[in-house]
Structure formats: structure tokens, C-alpha cells
LODREN-959047 format. One record per atom (N, C-alpha, C): residue in one letter; x, y, z. Coordinates in steps of 0.05 Angstrom, whole numbers, padded with zeros to 5 digits, always signed. Each point is the difference from the previous one (the first is absolute). Layout:
BEGIN
aXYZ/...
***
This chain:
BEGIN
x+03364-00883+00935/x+00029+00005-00003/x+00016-00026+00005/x+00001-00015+00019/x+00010-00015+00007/x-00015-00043-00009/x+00009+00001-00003/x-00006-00040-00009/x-00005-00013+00026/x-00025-00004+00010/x-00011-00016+00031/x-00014-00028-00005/x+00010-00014-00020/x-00019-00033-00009/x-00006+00006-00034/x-00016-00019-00004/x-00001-00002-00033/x-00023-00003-00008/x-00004+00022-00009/x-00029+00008-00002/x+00006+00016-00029/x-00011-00016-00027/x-00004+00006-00025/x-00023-00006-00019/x-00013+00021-00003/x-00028+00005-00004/x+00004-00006-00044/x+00012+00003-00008/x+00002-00008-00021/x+00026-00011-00014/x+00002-00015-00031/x+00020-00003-00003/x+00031+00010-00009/x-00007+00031+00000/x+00015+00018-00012/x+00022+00012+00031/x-00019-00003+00016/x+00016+00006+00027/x+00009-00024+00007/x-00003-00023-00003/x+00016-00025-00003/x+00021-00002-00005/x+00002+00016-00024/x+00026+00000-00027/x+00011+00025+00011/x-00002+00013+00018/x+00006+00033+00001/x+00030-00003-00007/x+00025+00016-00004/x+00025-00004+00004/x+00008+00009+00032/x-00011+00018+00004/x+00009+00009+00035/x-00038+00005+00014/x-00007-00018+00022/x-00018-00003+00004/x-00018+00022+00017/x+00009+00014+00016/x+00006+00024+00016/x+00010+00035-00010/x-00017+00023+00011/x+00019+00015+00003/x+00020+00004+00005/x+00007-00009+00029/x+00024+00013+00012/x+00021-00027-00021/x-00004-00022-00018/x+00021-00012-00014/x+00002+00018-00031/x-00017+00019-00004/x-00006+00013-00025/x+00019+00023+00003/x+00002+00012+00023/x+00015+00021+00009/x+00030-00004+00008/x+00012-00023+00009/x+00014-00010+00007/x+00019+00005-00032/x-00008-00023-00019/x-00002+00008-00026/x+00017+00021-00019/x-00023+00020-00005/x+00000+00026+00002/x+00020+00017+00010/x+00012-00006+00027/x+00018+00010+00015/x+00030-00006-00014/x-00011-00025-00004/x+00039-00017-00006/x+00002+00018-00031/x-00032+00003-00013/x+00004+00001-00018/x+00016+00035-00007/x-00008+00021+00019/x+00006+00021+00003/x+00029+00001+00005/x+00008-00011+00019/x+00021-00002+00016/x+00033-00010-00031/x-00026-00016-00009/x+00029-00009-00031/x-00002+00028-00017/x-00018+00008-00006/x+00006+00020-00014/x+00014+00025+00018/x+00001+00007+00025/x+00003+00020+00011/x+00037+00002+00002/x+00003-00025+00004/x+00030-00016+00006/x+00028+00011-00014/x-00003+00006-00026/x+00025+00022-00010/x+00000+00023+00005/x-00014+00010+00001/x-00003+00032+00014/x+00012-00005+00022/x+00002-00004+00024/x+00012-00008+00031/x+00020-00017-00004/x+00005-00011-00018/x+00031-00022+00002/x+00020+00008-00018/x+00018-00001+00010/x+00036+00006-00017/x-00001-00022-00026/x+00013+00003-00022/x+00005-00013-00017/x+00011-00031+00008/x+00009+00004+00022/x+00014-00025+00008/x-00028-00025+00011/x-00013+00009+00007/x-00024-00005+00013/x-00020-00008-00019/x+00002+00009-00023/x-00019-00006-00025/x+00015-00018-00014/x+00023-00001-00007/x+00012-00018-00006/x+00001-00027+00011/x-00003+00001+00028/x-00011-00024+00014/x-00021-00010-00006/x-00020+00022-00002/x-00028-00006-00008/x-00010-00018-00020/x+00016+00011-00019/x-00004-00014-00027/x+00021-00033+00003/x+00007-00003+00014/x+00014-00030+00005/x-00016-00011+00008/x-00022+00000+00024/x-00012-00012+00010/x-00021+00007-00020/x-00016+00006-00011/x-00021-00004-00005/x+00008-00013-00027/x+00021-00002-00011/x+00007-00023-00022/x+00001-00024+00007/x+00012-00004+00034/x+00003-00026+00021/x-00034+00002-00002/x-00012+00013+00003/x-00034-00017+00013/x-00002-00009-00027/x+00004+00006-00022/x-00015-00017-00026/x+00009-00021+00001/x+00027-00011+00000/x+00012-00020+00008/x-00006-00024+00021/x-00011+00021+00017/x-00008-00027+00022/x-00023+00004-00001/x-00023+00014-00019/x-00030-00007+00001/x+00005-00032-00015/x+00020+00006-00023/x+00000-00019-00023/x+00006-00031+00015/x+00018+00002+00017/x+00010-00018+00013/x-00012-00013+00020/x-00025+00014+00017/x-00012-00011+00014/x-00030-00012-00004/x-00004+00004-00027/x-00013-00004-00019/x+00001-00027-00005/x+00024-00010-00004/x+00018-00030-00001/x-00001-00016+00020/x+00011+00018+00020/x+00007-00023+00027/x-00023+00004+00023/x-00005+00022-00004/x-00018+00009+00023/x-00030-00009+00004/x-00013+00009-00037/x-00028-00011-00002/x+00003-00024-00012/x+00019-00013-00019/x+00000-00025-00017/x+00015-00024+00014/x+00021+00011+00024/x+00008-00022+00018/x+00019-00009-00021/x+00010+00003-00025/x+00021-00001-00020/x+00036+00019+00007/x+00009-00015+00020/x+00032+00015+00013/x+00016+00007-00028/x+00020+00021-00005/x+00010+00006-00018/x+00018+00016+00013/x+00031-00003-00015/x+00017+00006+00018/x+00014+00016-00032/x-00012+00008-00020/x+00011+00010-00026/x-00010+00023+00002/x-00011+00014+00007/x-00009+00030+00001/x+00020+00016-00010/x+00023-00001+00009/x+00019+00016-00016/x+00011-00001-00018/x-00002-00026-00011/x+00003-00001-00034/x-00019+00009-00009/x-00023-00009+00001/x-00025+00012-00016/x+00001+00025+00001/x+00008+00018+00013/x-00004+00034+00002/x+00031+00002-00014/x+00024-00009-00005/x+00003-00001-00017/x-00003-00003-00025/x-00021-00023-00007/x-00016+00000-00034/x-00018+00021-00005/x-00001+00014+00020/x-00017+00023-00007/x+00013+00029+00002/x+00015+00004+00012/x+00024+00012-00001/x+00017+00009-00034/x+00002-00027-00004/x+00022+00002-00031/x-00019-00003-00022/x-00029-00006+00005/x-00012-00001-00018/x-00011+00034-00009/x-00011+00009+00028/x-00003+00025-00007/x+00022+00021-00013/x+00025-00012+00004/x+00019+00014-00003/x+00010-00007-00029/x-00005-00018-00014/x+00005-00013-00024/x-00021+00014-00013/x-00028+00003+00001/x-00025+00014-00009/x+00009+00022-00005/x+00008+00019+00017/x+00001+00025+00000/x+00032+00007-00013/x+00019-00008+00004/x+00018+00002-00022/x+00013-00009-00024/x-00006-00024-00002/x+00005-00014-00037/x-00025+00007-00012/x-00028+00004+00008/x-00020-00005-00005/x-00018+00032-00005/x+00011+00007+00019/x-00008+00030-00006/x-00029+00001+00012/x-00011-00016+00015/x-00019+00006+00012/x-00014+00017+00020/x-00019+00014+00006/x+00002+00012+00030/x-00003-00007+00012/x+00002+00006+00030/x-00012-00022+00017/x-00023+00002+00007/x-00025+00006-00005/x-00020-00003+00007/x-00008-00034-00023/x+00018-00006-00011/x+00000-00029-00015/x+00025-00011+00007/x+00014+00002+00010/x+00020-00013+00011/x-00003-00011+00028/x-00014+00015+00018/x-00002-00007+00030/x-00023-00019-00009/x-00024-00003-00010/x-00017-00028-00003/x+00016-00015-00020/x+00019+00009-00019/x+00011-00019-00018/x+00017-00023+00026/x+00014+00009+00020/x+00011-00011+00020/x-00007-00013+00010/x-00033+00009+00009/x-00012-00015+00019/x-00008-00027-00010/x-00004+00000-00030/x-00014-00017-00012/x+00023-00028-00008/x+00021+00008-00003/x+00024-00021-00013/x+00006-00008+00041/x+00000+00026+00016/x+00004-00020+00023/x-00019-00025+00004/x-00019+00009-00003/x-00026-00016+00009/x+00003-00026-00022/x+00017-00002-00021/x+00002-00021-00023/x+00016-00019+00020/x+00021+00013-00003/x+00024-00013+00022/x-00009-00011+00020/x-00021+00013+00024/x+00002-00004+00020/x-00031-00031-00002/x-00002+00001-00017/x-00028-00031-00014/x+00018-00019-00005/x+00021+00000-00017/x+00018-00013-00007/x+00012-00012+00020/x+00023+00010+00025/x+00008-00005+00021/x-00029-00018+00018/x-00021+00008+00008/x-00021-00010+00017/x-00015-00025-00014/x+00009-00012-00018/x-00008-00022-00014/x+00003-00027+00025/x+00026+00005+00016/x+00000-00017+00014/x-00011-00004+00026/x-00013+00018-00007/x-00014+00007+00031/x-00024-00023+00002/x-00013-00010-00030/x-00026-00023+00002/x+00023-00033+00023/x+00020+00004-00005/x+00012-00021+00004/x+00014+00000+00027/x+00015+00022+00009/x+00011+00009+00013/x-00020+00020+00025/x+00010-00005+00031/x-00007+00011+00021/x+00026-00001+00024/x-00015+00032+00011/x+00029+00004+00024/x+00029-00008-00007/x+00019-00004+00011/x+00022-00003+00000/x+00011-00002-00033/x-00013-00025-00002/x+00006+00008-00048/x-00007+00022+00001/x-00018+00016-00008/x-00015+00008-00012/x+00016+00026+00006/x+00027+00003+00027/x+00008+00018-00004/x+00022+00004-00010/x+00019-00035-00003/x+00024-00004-00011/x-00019+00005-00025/x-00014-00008-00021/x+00000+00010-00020/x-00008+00030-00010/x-00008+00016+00020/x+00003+00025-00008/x+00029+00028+00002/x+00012-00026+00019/x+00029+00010+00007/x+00015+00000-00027/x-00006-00037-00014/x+00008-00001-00023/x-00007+00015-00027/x-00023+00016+00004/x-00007+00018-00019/x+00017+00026+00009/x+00001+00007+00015/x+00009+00027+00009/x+00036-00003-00008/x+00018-00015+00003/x+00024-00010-00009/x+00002-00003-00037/x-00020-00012-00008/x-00002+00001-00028/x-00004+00022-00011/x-00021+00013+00016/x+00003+00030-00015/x+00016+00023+00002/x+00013-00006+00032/x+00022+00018+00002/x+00022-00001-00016/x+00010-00019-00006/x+00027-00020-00015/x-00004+00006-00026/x-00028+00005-00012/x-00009+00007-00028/x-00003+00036-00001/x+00003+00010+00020/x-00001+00035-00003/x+00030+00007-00002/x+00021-00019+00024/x+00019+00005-00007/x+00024-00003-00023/x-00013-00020-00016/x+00020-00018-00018/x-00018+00006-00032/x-00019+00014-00004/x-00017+00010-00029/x+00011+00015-00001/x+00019+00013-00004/x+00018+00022-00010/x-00013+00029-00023/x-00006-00021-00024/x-00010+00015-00020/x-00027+00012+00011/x-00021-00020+00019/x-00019+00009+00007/x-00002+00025+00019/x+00008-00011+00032/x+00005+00016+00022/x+00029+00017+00000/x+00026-00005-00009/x+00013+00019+00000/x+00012-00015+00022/x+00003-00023+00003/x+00015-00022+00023/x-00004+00013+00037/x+00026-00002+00008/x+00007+00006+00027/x+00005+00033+00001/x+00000+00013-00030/x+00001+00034-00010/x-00034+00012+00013/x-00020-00019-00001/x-00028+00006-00005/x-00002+00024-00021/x-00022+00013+00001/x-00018+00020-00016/x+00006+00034+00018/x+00009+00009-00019/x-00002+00030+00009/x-00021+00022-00018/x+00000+00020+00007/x-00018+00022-00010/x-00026-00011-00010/x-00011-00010+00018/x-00024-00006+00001/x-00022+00023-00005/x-00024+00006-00005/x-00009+00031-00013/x-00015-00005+00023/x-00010+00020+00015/x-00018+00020+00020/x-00020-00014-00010/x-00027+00001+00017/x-00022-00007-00013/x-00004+00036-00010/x-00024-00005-00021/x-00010+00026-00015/x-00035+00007-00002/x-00007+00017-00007/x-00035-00001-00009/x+00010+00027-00014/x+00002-00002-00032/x+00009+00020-00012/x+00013+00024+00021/x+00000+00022+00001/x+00019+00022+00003/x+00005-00010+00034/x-00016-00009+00007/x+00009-00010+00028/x+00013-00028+00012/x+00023+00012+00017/x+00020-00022+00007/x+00004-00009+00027/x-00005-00025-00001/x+00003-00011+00040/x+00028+00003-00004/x+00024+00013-00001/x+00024-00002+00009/x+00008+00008+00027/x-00013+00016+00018/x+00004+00008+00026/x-00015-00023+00016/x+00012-00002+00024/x-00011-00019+00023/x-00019+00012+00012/x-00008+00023+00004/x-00036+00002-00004/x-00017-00008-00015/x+00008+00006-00036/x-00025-00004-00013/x-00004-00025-00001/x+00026-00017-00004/x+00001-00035+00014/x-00016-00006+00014/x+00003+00011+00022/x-00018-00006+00019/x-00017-00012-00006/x-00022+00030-00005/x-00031+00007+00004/x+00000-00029-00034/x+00014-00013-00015/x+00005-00015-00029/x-00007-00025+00024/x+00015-00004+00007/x+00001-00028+00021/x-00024-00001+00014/x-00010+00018+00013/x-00009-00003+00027/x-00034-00004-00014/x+00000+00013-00024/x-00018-00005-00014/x-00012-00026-00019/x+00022-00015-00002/x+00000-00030-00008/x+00002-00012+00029/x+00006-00001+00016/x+00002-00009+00039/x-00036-00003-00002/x-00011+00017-00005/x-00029+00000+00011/x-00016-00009-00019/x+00011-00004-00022/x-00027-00013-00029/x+00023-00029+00017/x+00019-00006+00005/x+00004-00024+00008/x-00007-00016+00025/x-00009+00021+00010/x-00013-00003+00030/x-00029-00015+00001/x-00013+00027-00017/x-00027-00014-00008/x-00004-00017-00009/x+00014-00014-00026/x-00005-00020-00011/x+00002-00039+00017/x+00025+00023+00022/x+00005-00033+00011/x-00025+00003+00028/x-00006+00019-00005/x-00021-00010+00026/x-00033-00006-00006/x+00000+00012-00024/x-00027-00020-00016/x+00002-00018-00019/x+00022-00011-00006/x+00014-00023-00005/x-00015-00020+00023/x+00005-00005+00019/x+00001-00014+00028/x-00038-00001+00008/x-00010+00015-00015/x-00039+00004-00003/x-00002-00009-00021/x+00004-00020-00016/x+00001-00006-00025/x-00003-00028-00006/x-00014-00019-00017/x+00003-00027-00002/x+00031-00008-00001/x+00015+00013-00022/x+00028-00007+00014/x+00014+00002+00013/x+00000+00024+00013/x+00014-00003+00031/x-00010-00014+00010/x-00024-00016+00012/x-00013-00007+00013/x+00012-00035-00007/x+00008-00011-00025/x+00015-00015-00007/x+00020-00005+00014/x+00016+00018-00004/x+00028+00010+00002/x+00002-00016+00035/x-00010+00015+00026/x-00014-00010+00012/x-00007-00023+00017/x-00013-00008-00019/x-00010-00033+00000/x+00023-00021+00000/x+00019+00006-00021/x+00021-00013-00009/x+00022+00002+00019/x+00002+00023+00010/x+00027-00005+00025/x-00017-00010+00025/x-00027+00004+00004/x-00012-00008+00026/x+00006-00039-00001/x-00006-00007-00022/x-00006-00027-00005/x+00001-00010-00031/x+00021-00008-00010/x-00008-00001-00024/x-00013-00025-00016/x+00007-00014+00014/x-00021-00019-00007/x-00034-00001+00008/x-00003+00017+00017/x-00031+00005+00005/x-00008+00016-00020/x+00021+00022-00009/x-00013+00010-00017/x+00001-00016-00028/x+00010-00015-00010/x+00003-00018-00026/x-00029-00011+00000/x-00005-00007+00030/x-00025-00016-00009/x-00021+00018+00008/x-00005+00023-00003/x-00014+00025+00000/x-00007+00004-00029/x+00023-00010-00013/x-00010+00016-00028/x+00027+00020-00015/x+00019+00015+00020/x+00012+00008-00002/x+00029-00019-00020/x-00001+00025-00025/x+00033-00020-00006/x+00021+00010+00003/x+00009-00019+00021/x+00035+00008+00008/x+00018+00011-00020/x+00001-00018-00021/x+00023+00014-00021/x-00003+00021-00019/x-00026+00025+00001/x-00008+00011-00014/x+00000+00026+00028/x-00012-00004+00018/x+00007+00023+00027/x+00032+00002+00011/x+00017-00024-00001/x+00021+00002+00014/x+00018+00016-00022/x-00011-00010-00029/x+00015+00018-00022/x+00005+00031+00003/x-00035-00004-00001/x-00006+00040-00001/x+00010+00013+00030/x-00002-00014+00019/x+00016+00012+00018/x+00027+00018+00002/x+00020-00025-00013/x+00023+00013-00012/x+00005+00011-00019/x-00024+00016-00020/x+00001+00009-00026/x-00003+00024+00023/x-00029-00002+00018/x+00001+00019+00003/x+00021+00021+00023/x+00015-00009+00016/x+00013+00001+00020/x+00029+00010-00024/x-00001-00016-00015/x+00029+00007-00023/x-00007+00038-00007/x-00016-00006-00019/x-00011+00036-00005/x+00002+00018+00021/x-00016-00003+00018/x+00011+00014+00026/x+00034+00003+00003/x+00011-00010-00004/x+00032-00005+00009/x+00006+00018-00027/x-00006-00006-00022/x+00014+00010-00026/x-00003+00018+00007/x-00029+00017+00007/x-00001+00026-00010/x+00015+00017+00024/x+00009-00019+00021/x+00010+00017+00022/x+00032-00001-00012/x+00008-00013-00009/x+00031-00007-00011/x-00010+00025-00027/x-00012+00013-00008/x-00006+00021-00024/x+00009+00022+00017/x-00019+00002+00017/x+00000+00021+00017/x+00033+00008+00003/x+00012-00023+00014/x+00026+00002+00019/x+00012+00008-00028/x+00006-00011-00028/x+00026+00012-00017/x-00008+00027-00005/x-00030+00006-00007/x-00004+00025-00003/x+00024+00020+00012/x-00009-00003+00026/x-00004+00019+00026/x+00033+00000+00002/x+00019-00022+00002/x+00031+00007-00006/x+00015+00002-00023/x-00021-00009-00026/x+00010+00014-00029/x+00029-00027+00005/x-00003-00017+00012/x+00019-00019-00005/x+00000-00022+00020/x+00010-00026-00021/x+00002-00021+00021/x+00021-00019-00008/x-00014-00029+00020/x+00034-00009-00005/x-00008-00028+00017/x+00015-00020-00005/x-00008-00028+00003/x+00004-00002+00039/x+00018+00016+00007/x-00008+00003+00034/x-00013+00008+00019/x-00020+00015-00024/x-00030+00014+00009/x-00015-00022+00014/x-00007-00030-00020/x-00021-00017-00002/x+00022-00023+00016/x+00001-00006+00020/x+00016-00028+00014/x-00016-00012+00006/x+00005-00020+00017/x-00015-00014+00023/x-00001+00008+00013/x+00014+00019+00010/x+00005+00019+00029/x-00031+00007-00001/x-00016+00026-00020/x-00011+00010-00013/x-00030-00024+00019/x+00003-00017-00011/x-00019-00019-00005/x-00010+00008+00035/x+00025-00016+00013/x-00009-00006+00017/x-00010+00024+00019/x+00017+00021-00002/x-00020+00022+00006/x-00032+00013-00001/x+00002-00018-00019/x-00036+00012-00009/x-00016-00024+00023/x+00020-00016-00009/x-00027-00030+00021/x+00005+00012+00025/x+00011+00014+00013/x+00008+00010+00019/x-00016+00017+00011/x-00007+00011-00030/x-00023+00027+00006/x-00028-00007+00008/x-00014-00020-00016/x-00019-00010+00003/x-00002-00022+00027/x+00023-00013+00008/x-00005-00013+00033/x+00000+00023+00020/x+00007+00022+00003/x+00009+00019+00013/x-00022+00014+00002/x-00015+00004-00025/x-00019+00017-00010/x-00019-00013+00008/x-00011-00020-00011/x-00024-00023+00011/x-00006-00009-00023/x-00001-00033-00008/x-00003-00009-00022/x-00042-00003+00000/x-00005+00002-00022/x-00028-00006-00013/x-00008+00025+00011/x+00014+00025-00008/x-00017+00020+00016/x+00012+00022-00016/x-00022+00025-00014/x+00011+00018-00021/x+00024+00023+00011/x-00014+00010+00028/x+00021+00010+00022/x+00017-00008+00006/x+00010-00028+00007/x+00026-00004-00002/x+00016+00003-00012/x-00006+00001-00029/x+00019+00007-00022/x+00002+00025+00007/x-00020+00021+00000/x+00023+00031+00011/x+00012+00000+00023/x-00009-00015+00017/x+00012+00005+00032/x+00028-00007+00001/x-00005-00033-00021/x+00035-00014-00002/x+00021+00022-00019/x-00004+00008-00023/x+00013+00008-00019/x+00007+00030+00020/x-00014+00020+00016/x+00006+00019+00014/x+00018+00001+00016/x-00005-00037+00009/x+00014+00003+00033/x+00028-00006-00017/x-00002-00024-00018/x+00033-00014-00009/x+00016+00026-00021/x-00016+00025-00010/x+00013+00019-00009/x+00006+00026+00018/x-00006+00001+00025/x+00008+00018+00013/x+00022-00007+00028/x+00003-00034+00003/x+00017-00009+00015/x+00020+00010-00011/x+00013-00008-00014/x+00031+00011-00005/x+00007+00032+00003/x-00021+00009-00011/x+00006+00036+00004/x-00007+00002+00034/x-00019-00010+00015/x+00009+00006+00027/x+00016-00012+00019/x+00015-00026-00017/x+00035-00010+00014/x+00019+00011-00013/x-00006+00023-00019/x+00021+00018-00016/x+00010+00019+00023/x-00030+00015+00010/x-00007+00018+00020/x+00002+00001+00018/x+00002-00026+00017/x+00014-00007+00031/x+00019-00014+00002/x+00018-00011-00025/x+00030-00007+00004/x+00015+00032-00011/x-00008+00017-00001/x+00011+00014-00010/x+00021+00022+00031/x-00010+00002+00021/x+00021-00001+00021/x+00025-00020+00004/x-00003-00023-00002/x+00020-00010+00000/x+00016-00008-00019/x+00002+00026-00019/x+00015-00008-00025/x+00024+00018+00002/x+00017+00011+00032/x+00014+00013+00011/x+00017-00029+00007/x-00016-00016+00010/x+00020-00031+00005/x+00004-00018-00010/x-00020-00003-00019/x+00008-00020-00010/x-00012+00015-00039/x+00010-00010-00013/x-00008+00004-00036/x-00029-00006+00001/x-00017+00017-00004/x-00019+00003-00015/x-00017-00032-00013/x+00017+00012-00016/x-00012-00030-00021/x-00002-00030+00016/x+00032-00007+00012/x-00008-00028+00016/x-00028+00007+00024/x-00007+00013+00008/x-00014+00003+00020/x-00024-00001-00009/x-00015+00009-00024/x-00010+00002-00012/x-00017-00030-00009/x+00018-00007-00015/x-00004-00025-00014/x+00002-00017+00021/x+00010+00001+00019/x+00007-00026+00017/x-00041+00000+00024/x-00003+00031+00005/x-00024+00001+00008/x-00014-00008-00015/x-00003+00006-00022/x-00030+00003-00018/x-00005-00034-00005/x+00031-00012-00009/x-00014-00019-00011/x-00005-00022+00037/x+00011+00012+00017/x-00008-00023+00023/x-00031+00013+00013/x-00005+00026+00001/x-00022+00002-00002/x-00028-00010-00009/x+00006-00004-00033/x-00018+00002-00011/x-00004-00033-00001/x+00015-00019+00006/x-00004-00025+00007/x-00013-00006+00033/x+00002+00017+00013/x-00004+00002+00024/x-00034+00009+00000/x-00010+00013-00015/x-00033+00014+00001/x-00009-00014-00013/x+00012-00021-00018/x-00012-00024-00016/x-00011-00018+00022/x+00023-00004+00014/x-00003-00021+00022/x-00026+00002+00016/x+00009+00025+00009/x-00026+00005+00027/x-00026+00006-00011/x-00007+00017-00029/x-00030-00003-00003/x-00002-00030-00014/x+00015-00021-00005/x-00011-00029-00002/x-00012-00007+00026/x+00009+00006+00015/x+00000-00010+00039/x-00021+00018+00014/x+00003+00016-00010/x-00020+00024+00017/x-00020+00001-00013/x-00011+00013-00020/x-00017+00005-00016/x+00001-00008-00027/x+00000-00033-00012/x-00001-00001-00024/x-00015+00015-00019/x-00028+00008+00004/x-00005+00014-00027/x+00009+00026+00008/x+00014+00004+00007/x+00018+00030-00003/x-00013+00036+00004/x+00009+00006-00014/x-00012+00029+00009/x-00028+00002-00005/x-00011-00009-00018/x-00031+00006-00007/x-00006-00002+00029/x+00005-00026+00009/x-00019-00016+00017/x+00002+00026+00021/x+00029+00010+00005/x+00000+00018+00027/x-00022+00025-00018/x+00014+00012-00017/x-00037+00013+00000/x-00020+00001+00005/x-00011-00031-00006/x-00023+00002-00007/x-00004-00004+00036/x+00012-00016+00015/x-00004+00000+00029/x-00013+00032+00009/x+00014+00021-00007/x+00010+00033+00009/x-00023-00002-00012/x-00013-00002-00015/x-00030+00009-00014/x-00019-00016+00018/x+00001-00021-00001/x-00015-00012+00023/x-00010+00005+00032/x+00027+00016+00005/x-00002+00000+00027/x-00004+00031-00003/x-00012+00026-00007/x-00007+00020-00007/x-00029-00001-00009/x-00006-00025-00005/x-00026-00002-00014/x-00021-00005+00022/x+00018-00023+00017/x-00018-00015+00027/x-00003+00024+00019/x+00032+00012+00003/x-00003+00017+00025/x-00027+00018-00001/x-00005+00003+00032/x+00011-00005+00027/x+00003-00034+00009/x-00016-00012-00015/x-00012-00027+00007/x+00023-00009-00005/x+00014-00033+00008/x+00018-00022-00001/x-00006-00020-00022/x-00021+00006-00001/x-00017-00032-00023/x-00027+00014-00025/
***
């Protein structure tokens, strides 16, 4: 049941995805526990649901970038914008459904997002994030000012429900279980991604990249696909998001946006597939629980300033201390809590 040293008798238990029972069950559990989750929660509560698990695609995609490729990017929220208006352009000039619109998204993000990472062979740290700042400005400035395209500073309305003939995700349940079910084909993929010659690249290249050059590895062909692939991730989560509000609008995708997600993944723990849900959970449920405990003192003072004036000094404030306290962030405190359950009774 339990993992006591490393002892693997062939190569298939090598490669296992969860090495252990009690990690098979663990599993299993979360996996129960997602499906069980609308039945026991208020609409308000599923509606949350479905935010965050559109935030974990987002910051799988993103830590994908910065996390395993050591490639900083501070455009996240434009890109989930190009995927956003693209799906939304697909499905209404175009007449498409979305089961070709959400990869149509993913795929023009992932164009975009090759395009922008060109300068990445040249560019490191500090550039490398002024020029993705500069992509994220270019594309915002271009969602708001294409008129004929995006529909300007108006954005896109009546966006169509996703469908599968007679059946319609239009309720924030069937959403859900729509989302939560692309969350886990996105889950898996990024964590045998990372068992893979190219993750294993991926890797190499933020560990050292010049060790890896002279490995064999080519920088400008991994650091590309990185951001092709980290872009698609983002698109299809910017699909997801117009779906799911049947509308959007050029103040959806900011920098604000951006920096939120990097937020998610330092918070969360960068180079680590858990982080991305731990970060996107924790940075989508902060505001609903400073909604929840400024909400007494909205007898003295307005609501809203109290609000905003917490959240945003807060949320600069938990930046701060897991840099200082625990840089790789929540994974790491997990994985500690797993650790020390594993050893006990013993210390070592």
C-alpha cells in the first residue's frame, strides 16, 4: 500500500502513472469526489467550479512555459483571448460547432503563441519578458481596435452553448462535468508530457541551456514547441471561458489577467503538474473568500472599497510570503504532508 524505497522489478512499473495503491486510490477518490460535487453544491458553487477548472487549463498551459521550459511570459491573457474570439468567430460567422471550434482555437492560439516565442532563441529573463509583455499589448490593442473582426471595445455576444446533437451544455452543471472533463484529458497529457523525450527537453533547456545544446538538444525547435504548446492549452481554455459566458469583451484578456495566472503557478509551484490546480484553486477561490469575510464590515464601510482594497493588498501580500517561505509553493507543502504520513511514526 504504501511507497517504502525504490524497488522496480520491471519496466512497465517504472513508467507506472501512480506507483502505489494507496496513490491509485487517492486518485480514484478526487476522481469520485468531481463527479459527486453537483449533487451537494448550489449552483453558485458549480459555477465556481467551472472557473477554476478553466483557470487549471490555463495554468497547466502556462507552467508548461515557465515552469518546465524556464521561458517567463507575462501574455497569458492575451493569448486566452486569441482563443476566446477565435472560438467565438468559428462558431458564429462560421457556423461551426464547437467540438471544431474549441481545437480550431487551440490551434491558431498555438500559431500565435510560435510566432510571439520566436524571440525566445535570442532573448532570456528580463527581455524575454518585456517582449512577451510586448506581445500581450499588441494583441490586446488588436482585439480592441479590429472592429469588423472582434466587434471593438462592443466584444462578441450570443455566443452558442456547446452542443452534441439534441444535447446542450447550457446549464452550469452540464458545463461542468464539459470542463472538468477536458481538466483531466489536460491533466494527463501534461503529466506524460514531462515522461517523454520532450518534456524531458523541455527540462534540460530551463535546467541549462546551453548543456543541453551541446547534448544534442535544439533550442529553437523545443523552445518553439513549448509555446505552441503552452499557447493551445491557453486557447482552448479562452474556448472554454466564451463558451461558458456566451460573451466577451476586450477587458476579459488584460495584463491584469496575465499576471494572475503567473501568480497561479508561483503560488501553486512552478515545474510541477499540481501546482497548476493547487494555484488556479487557491487564486480562484481568494476573492470569493475576501467576498465572504469583508462582508460584516460592509455596515461601515461600502462593500466594494473594502473589498478591492483587501483583495488586491492581499493577494500581493501571499505572493510575497510563499516567495520567502516556501518558493515552490503549495505542491511542495503537499508533497511535505505526504511525506511525513509516509515516514510516520519514524522522523527520517
Amino acid at each position: 500500500m504504501i511507497e517504502c524505497g525504490v524497488f522496480k522489478r520491471t519496466y512497465e512499473e517504472d513508467m507506472a502513472f501512480r506507483h502505489t495503491a494507496l496513490a491509485r486510490w487517492r486518485i480514484y477518490l478526487l476522481l469520485l469526489a468531481v463527479v459527486v460535487f453537483p449533487f451537494v453544491a448550489s449552483e453558485y458553487y458549480v459555477g465556481i467550479a467551472n472557473l477554476i477548472g478553466i483557470a487549471i487549463i490555463g495554468a497547466l498551459g502556462l507552467n508548461i512555459l515557465t515552469g518546465f521550459t524556464g521561458q517567463i511570459s507575462v501574455g497569458q491573457g492575451a493569448f486566452l483571448g486569441v482563443g476566446a474570439y477565435t472560438s467565438a468567430i468559428l462558431a458564429i460567422r462560421l457556423g461551426l460547432p464547437f467540438w471544431l471550434a474549441l481545437p480550431g482555437a487551440g490551434l491558431v492560439t498555438a500559431l500565435v503563441g510560435s510566432v510571439f516565442g520566436i524571440p525566445s532563441l535570442r532573448l532570456k529573463g528580463l527581455y524575454l519578458v518585456i517582449a512577451t509583455l510586448a506581445g500581450q499589448v499588441i494583441i490586446e490593442w488588436t482585439i480592441g481596435h479590429w472592429v469588423d473582426l472582434t466587434g471593438g471595445s462592443q466584444g462578441m455576444t450570443n455566443i452558442p452553448s456547446p452542443a452534441i446533437g439534441p444535447l446542450t451544455f447550457a446549464s452550469r452543471t452540464s458545463y461542468y462535468y464539459l470542463t472538468y472533463a477536458i481538466v483531466l484529458a489536460a491533466t494527463v497529457f501534461a503529466s506524460n508530457l514531462f515522461r517523454s523525450k520532450v518534456g524531458r527537453a523541455f527540462v534540460a533547456v530551463r535546467d541549462r541551456d546551453i548543456a543541453a545544446e551541446a547534448m544534442g538538444v535544439h533550442l529553437f525547435r523545443y523552445k518553439i514547441l513549448a509555446f505552441a504548446v503552452s499557447s493551445f492549452y491557453v486557447g482552448v481554455a479562452g474556448s472554454l471561458w466564451a463558451h461558458y459566458l456566451n460573451m466577451i469583451s476586450p477587458e476579459h484578456f488584460t495584463v491584469g489577467v496575465s499576471i494572475e495566472y503567473l501568480a497561479m503557478i508561483i503560488i501553486g509551484g512552478l515545474g510541477t503538474v499540481s501546482g497548476s490546480i493547487f494555484g488556479a484553486i487557491f487564486m480562484t477561490l481568494l476573492p470569493v473568500i475576501l467576498r465572504e469575510l469583508t462582508g460584516p464590515l460592509s455596515a461601515m464601510l461600502p462593500i466594494t472599497q473594502v473589498f478591492n482594497a483587501l483583495r488586491e493588498g492581499i493577494f500581493g501580500i501571499v505572493i510575497i510570503v510563499f516567495l520567502i517561505y516556501e518558493p515552490h509553493g503549495l505542491a511542495k507543502i503537499w508533497r511535505n504532508i505526504k511525506d511525513y504520513f509516509r515516514l510516520w511514526p519514524f522522523s527520517y
